[in-house]
ROLO-490509 format. One record per residue: residue in one letter; x negated, y, z of N, C-alpha, C, O, CB in turn. Coordinates in steps of 0.1 Angstrom, whole numbers. Glycine has a CB too. Example, Ala and Ser with C-alpha at 12.3 -4.5 7.8 and 13.67 -1.06 7.14 Angstrom:
 type   npx   npy   npz  capx  capy  capz   cpx   cpy   cpz   opx   opy   opz  cbpx  cbpy  cbpz
    a  -132   -57    78  -123   -45    78  -132   -33    78  -142   -33    85  -113   -45    90
    s  -128   -22    71  -137   -11    71  -129     0    79  -134    11    80  -141    -6    57
This chain:
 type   npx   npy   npz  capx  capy  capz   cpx   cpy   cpz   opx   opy   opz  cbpx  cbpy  cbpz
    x    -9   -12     0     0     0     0    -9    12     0   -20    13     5    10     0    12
    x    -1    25    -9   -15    34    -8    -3    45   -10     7    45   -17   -30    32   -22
    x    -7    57     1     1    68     3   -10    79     1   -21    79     7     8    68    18
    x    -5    88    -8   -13   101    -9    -6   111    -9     5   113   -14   -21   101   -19
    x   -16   124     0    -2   139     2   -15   150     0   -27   149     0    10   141    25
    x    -3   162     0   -21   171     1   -15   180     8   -12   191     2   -30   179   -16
    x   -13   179    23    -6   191    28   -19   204    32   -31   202    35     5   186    44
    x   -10   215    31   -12   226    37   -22   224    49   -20   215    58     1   231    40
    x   -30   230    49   -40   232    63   -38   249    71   -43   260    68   -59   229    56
    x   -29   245    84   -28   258    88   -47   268    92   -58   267    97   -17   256   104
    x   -38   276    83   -56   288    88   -50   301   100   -39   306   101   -65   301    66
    x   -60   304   106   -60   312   116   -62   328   109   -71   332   102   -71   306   128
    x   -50   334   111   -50   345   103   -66   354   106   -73   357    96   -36   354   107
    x   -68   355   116   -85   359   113   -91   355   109  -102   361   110   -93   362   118
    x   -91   345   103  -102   339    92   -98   349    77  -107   350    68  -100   319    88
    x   -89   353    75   -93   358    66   -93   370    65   -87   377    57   -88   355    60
    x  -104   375    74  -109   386    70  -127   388    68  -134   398    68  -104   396    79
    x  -129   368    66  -143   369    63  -142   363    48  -146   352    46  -153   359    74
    x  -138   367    41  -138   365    23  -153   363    13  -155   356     3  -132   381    16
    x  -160   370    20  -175   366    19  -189   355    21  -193   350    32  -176   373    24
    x  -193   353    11  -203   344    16  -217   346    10  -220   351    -1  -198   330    14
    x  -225   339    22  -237   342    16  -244   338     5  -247   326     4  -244   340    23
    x  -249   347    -5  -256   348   -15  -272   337   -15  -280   337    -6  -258   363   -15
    x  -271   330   -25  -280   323   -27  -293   327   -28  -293   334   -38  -278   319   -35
    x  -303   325   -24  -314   330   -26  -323   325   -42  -333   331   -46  -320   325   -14
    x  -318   318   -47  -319   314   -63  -332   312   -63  -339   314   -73  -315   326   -75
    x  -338   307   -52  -356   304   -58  -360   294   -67  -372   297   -70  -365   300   -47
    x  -354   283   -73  -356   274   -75  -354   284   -97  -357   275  -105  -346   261   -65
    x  -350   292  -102  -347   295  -114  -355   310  -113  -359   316  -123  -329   295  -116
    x  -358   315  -100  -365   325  -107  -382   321   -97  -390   330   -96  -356   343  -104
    x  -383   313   -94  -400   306   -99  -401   305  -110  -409   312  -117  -405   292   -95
    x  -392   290  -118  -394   289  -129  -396   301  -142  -404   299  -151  -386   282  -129
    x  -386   314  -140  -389   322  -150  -404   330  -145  -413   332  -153  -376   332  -151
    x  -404   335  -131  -420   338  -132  -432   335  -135  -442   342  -139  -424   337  -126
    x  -428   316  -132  -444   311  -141  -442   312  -154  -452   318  -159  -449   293  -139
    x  -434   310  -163  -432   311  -177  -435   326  -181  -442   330  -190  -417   308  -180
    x  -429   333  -174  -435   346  -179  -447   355  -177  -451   364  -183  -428   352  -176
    x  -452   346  -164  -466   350  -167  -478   343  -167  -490   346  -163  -469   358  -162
    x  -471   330  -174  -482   320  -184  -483   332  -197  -493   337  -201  -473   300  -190
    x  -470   333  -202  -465   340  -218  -476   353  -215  -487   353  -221  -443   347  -220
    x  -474   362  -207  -480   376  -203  -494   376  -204  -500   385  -210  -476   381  -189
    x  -502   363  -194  -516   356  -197  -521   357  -210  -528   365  -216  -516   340  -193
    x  -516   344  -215  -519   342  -228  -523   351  -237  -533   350  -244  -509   337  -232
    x  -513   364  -237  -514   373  -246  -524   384  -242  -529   391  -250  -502   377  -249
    x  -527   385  -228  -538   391  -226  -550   390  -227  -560   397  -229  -539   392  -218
    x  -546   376  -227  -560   373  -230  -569   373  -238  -581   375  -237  -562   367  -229
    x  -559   368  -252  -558   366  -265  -563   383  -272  -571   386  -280  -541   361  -268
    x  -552   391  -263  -554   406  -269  -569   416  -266  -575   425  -274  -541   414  -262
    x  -574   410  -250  -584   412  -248  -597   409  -257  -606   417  -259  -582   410  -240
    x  -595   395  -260  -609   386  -268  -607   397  -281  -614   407  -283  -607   364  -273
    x  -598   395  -287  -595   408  -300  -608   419  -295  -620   419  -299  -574   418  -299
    x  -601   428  -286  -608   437  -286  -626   438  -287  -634   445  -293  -602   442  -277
    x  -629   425  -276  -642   425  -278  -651   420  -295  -663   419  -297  -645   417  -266
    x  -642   417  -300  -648   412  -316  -645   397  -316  -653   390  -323  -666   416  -319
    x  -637   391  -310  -635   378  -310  -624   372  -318  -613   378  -316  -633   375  -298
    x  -623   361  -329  -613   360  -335  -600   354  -329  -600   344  -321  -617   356  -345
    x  -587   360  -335  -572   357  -330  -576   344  -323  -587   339  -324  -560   355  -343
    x  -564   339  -313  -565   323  -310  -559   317  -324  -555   323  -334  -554   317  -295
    x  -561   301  -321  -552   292  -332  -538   297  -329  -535   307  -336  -552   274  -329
    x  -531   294  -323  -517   295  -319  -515   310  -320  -504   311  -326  -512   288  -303
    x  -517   318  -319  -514   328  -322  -511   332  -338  -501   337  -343  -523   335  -315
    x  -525   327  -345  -526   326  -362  -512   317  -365  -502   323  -369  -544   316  -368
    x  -511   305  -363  -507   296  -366  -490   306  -364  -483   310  -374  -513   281  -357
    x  -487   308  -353  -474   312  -350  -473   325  -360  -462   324  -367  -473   316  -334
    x  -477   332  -362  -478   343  -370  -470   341  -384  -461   348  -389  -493   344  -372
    x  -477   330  -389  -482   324  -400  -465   319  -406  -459   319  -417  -496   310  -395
    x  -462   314  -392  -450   302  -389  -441   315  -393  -437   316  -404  -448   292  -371
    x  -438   325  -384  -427   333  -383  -424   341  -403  -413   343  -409  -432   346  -368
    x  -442   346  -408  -437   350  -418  -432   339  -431  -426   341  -442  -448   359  -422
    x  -435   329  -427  -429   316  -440  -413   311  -438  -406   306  -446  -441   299  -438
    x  -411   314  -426  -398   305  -421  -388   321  -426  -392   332  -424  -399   299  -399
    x  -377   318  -433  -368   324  -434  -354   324  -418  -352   315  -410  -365   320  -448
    x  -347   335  -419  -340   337  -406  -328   331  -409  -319   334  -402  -339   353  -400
    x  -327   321  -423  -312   310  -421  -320   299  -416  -311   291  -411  -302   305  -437
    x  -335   294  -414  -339   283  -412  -329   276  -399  -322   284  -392  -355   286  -410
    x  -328   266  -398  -325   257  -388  -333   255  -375  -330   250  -364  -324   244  -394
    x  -342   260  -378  -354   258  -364  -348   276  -355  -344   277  -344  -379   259  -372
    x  -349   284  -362  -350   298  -361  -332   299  -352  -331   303  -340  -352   306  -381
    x  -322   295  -360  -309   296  -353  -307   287  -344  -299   290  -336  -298   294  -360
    x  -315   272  -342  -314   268  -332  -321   271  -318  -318   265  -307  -313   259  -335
    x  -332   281  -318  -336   285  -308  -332   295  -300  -332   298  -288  -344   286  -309
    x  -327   298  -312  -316   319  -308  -302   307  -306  -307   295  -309  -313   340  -330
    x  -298   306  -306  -288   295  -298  -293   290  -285  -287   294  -275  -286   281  -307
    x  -305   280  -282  -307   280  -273  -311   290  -262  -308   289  -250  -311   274  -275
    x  -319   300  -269  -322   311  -259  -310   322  -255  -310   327  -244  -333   320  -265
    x  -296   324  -268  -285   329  -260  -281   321  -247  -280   328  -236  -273   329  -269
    x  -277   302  -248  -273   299  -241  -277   303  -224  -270   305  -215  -274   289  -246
    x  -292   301  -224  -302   305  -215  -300   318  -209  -302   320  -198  -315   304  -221
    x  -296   325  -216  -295   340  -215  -279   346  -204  -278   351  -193  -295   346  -233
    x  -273   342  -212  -261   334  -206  -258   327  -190  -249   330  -182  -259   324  -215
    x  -267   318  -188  -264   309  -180  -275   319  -171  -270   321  -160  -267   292  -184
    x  -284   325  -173  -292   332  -163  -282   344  -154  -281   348  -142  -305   339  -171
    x  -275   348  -167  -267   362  -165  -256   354  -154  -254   361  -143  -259   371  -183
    x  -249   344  -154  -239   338  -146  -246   334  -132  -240   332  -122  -233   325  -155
    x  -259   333  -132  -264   328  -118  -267   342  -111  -268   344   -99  -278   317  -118
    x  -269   350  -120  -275   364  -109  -260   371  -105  -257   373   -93  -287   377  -120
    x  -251   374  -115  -238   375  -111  -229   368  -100  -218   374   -98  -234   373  -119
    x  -232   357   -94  -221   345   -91  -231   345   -74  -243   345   -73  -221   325  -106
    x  -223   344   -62  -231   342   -51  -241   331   -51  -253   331   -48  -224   342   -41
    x  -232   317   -56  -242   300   -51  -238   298   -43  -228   302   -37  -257   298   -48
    x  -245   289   -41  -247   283   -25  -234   274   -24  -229   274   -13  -247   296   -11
    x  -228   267   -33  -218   261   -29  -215   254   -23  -203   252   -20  -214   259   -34
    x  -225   245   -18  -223   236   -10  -224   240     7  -223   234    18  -233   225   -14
    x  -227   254     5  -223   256    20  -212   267    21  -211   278    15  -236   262    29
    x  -202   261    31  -188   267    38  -193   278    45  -204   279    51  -178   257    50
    x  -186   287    45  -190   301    53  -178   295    68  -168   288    66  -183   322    41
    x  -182   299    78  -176   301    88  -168   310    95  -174   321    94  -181   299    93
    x  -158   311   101  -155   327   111  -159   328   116  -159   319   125  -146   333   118
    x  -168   340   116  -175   345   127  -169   350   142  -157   353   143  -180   353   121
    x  -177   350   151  -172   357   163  -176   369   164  -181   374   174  -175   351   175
    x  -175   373   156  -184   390   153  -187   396   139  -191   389   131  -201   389   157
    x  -185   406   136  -184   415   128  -202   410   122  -205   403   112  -180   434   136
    x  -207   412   127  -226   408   126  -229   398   129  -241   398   133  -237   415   134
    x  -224   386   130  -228   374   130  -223   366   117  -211   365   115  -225   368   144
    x  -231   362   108  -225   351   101  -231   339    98  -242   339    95  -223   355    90
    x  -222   325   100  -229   313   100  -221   307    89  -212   313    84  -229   305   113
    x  -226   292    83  -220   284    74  -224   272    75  -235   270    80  -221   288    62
    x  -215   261    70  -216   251    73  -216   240    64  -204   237    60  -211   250    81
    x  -227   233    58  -229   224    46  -217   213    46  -212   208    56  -245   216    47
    x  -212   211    31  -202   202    24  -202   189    34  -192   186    41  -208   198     8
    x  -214   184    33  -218   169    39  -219   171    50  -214   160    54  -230   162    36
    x  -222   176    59  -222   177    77  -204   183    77  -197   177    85  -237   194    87
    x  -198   191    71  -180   187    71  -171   173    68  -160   169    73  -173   195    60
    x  -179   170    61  -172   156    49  -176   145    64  -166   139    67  -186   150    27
    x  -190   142    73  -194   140    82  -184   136    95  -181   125   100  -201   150    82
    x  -180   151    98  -176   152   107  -157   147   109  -152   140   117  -181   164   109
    x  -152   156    96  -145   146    90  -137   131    92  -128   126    98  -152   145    84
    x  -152   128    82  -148   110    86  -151   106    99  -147    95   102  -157    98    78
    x  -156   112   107  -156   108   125  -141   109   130  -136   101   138  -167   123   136
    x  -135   118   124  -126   120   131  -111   109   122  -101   106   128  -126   138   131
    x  -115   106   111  -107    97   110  -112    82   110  -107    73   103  -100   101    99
    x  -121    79   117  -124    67   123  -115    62   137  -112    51   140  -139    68   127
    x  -112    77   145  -112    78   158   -96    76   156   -91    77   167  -119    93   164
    x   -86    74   145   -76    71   142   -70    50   145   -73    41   137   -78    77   127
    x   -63    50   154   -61    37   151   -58    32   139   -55    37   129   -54    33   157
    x   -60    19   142   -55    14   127   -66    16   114   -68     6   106   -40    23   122
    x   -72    25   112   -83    29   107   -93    22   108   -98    21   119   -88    40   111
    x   -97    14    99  -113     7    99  -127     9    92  -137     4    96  -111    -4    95
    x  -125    19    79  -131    25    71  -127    41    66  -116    45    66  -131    17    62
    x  -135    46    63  -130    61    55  -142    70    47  -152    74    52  -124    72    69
    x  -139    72    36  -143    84    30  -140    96    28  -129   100    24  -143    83    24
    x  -150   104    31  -147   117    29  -153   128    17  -165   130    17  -151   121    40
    x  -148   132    10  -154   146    -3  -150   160    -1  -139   165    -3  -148   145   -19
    x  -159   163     3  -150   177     0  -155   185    -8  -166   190    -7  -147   186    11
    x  -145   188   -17  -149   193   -32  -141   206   -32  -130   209   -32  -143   182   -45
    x  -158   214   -34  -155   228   -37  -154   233   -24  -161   226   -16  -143   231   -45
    x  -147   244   -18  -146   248    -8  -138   248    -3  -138   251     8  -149   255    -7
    x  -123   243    -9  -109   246    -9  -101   232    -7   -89   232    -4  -105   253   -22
    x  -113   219    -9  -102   210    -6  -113   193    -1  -125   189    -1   -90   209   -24
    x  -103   187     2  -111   177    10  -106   160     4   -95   159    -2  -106   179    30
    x  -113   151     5  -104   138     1  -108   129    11  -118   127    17  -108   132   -15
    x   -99   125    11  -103   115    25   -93    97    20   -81    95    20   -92   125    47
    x  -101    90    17   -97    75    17  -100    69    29  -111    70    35  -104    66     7
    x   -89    61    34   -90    53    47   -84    40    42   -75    38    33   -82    60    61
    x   -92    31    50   -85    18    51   -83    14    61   -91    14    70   -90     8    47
    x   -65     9    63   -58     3    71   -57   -10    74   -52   -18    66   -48     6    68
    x   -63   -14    85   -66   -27    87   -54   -32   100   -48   -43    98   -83   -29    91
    x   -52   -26   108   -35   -32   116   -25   -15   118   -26    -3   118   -40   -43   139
    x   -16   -25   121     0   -12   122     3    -8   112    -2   -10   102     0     1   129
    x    14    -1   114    25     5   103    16    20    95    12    31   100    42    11   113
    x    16    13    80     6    22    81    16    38    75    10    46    67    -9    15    70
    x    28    40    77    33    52    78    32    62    91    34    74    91    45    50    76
    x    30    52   101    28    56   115    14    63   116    11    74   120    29    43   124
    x     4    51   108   -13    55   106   -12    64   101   -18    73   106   -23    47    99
    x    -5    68    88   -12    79    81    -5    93    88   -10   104    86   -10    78    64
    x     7    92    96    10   106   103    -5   104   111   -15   111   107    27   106   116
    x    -4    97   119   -19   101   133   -30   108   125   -34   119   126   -29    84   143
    x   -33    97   115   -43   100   106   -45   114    99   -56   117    94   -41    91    97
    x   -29   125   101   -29   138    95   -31   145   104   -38   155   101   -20   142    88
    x   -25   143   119   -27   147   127   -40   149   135   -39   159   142   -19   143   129
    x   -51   144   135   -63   142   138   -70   150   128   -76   160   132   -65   129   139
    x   -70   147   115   -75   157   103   -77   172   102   -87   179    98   -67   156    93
    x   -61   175   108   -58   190   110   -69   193   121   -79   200   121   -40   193   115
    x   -63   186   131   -74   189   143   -89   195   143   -94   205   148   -76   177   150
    x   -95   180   134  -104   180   132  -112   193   121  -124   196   120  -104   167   129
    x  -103   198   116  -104   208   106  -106   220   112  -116   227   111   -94   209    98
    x   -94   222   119   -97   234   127  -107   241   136  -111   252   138   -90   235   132
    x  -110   223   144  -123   225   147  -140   230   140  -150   235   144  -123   213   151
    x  -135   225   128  -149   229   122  -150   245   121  -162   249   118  -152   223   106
    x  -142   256   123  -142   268   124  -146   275   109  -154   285   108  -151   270   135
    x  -140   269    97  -143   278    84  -132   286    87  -121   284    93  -144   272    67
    x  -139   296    80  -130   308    75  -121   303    67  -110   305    72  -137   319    68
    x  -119   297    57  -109   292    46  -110   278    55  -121   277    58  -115   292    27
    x  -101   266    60  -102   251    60  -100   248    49   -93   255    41   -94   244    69
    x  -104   239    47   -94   233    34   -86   225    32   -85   218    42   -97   231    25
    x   -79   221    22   -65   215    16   -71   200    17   -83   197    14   -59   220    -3
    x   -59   191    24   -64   174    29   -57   172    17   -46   177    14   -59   165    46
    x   -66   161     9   -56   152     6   -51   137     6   -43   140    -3   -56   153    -1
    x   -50   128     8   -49   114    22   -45   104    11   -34   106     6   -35   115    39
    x   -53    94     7   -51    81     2   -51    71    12   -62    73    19   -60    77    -8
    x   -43    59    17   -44    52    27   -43    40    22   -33    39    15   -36    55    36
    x   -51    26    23   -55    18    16   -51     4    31   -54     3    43   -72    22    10
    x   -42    -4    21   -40   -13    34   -52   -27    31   -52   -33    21   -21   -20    35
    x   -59   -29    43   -67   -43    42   -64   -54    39   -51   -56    38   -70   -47    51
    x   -72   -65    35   -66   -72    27   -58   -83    33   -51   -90    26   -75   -77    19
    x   -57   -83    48   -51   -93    56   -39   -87    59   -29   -94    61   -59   -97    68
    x   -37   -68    60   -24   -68    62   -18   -62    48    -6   -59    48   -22   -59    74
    x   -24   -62    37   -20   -64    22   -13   -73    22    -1   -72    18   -29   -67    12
    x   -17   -86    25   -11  -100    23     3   -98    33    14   -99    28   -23  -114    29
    x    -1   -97    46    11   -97    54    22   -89    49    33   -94    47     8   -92    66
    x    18   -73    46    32   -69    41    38   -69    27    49   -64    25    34   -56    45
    x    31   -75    15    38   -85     2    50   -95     6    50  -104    14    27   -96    -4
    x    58   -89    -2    69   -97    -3    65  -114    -4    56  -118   -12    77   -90   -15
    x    72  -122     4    69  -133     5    70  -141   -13    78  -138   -22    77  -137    17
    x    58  -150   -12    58  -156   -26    51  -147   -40    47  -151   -51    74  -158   -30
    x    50  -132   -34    45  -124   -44    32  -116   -35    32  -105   -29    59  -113   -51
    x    22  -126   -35     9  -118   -31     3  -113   -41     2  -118   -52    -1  -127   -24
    x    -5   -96   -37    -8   -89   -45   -23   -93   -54   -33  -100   -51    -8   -77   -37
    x   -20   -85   -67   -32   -89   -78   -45   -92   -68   -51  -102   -66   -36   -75   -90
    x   -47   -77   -62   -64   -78   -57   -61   -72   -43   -57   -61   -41   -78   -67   -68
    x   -62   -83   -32   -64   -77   -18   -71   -68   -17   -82   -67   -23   -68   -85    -8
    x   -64   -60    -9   -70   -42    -5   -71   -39   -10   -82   -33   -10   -79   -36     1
    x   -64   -37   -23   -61   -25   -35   -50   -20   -36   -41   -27   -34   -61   -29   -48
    x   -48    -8   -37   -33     2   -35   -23    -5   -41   -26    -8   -52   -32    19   -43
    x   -14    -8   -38    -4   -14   -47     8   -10   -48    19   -16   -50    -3   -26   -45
    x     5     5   -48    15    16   -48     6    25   -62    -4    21   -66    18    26   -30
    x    10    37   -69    -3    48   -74    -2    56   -66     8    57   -59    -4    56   -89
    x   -17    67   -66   -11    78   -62    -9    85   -66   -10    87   -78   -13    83   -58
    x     0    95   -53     6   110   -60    -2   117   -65   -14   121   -61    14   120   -52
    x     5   121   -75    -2   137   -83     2   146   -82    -5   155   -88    -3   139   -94
C-alpha cells in the first residue's frame, strides 16, 4: 500500500521577513577564470616582450595568425567556438547574477545581525531521524529538493498504516519546525508497506506482484 500527500507546512510568520540568503562565494569559477587569464595575459607578454628585444614571434602565435587570416568567418570551427564562448559567457553572467549556495537553507534568525543556514543533507538528516522515531516505521528516506520541498519514503513494517502515516505527518511537521528555516518546506509522504504486512493486508488468494512494492500509485 502506498499513500502520498504534500501538505502545507505551517511557517511562523516571522520567518518571513528573512527573504534573503547568503551569497556564494563562487571560488571554484572564478579561480578557474584567473588562471586562464593569466596564463592568456603571460603568454602574450612574453611573447610581446621577446619581439621587442629582436626575438622572433612564437610558433603558436605565427601559426594562430596564420590560422585566423585563411579561415573564413562562415567556417564551422570559427561559429562553433563563438557558440561555445557565447554559451560560456552566458552561464558566467547567470552565476554572478544569481546568489548560489543552494544547498544551504537560510535560517530565522534571532536578530536583525545574526545570520545562519543550514545544509540540504544535515535537514534531509535530521528529518529521517525524526521519521524513524515514528512507530511502525522501519526505514525512511529523505530529499529535500531545492529549498521549498522535502520527500520522505518510509517503510511500514507493523500497524495501520493510515494511522502511521497521520503520526508519521505529525512528527515531520514537528520535526520541521524544529529545524528553524526561515521558509520550512512543503512534505511530501510516500508510505510503503513491508513485505510481511503487504502479504497480510492482500486480499486473500490475491498476493501482491512484488512484496513491499506500492500497490496503490502515487498522487500527483
Amino acid at each position: 500500500m502506498s499513500t502520498a500527500s504534500e501538505p502545507e507546512s505551517p511557517e511562523n510568520p516571522a520567518r518571513g521577513r528573512t527573504p534573503h540568503r547568503a551569497w556564494s562565494a563562487r571560488r571554484g569559477p572564478a579561480a578557474v577564470l584567473a588562471l586562464l587569464g593569466s596564463a592568456a595575459c603571460g603568454m602574450l607578454l612574453y611573447d610581446q616582450v621577446a619581439i621587442g628585444y629582436g626575438h622572433p614571434a612564437a610558433p603558436w602565435r605565427t601559426h594562430t595568425k596564420d590560422w585566423l587570416a585563411d579561415t573564413p568567418g562562415t567556417s564551422g570551427w570559427v561559429i562553433g567556438a563563438a557558440v561555445i564562448l557565447a554559451v560560456l559567457g552566458v552561464y558566467l553572467m547567470v552565476i554572478a547574477l544569481t546568489p548560489g549556495g543552494r544547498r544551504r537553507l537560510p535560517m530565522a534568525p534571532p536578530a536583525p545581525s545574526v545570520r545562519a543556514v543550514l545544509d540540504r543533507a544535515s535537514a534531509a538528516a535530521l528529518l529521517r531521524e525524526a521519521a524513524l522515531r515514528t512507530p511502525g516505521v522501519t526505514a525512511a528516506r529523505v530529499r529535500v529538493r531545492g529549498r521549498r520541498r522535502a520527500r520522505v519514503r518510509a517503510t511500514v513494517a507493523y500497524g495501520d498504516v493510515t494511522a502511521v502515516r497521520a503520526a508519521l505527518h505529525e512528527e515531520l511537521l514537528a520535526a520541521t519546525d524544529r529545524l528553524g528555516l526561515a521558509h520550512p518546506p512543503r512534505l511530501r509522504l510516500r508510505l510503503t508497506a513491508a513485505p510481511a504486512l503487504a502479504l497480510a493486508l492482500a486480499p486473500h488468494g490475491n498476493e501482491p506482484d512484488a512484496p513491499g512494492a506500492p500497490t496503490e500509485p502515487e498522487a500527483r
